[in-house]
Every structure is written in structure tokens, then in C-alpha cells.
C-alpha positions in Angstrom: -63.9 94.7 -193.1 -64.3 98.0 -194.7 -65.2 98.7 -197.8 -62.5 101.5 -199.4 -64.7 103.6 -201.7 -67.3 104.6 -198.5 -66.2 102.8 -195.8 -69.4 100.4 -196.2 -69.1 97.5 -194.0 -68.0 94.5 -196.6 -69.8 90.8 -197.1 -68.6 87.6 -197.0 -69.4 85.7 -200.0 -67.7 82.0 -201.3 -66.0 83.8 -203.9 -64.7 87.3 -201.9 -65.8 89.9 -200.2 -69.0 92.6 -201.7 -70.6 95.7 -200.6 -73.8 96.0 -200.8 -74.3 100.1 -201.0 -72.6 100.4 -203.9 -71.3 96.9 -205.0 -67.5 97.0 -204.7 -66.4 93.5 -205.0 -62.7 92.4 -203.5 -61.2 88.8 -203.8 -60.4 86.7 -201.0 -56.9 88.5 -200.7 -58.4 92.1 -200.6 -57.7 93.2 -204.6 -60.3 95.0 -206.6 -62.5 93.1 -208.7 -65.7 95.3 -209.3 -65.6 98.9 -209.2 -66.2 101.9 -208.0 -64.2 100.7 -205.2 -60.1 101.7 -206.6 -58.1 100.7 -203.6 -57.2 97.1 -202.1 -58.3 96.9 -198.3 -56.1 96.8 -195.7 -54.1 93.4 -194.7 -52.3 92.5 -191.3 -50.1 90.0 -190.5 -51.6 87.3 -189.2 -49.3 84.1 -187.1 -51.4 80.9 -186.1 -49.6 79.1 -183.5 -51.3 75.9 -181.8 -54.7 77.8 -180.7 -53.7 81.2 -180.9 -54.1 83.1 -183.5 -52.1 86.6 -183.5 -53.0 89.5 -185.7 -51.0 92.8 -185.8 -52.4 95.8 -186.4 
């Protein structure tokens, strides 16, 4: 959980995701919503099966 204007490791918030250098804000499915941040971050594909939870990367 990167952050795609500096590469700022991201926060978890109730409402999405935040950085706090320079206060980039994403929503909980990576989309901008606060600038100066201009790129979506990254998703995988995630498959939860029983216990197991697969992500591919």
C-alpha cells in the first residue's frame, strides 16, 4: 500500500486509504479522491476459498 504520487506508504482509514506526506486520499477501491496523487493504485486479484485466501501478483 503505496502511495502513487511518492511512493509514501498509505493509511487505513474507515473511509479509504490517506497519505500522510502529502495527503493523497484513495477510496476503499484504490481511485483518487484527494490530490496531488493522479493515478489509482495498483489492484490484484484476490480468490477466498474456505481459509485461504489467494492473491496474484
Amino acid at each position: 500500500m503505496k502511495c502513487t504520487h511518492r511512493a509514501n506508504p498509505l493509511n487505513a482509514s474507515d473511509g479509504g486509504l490517506y497519505c500522510t506526506l502529502h495527503g493523497s486520499r484513495f477510496d476503499l477501491d484504490g481511485n483518487v479522491v484527494a490530490e496531488p496523487a493522479t493515478q489509482p493504485l495498483k489492484k490484484y486479484p484476490v480468490v477466498v476459498n474456505n481459509s485461504l485466501i489467494q492473491i496474484s501478483i
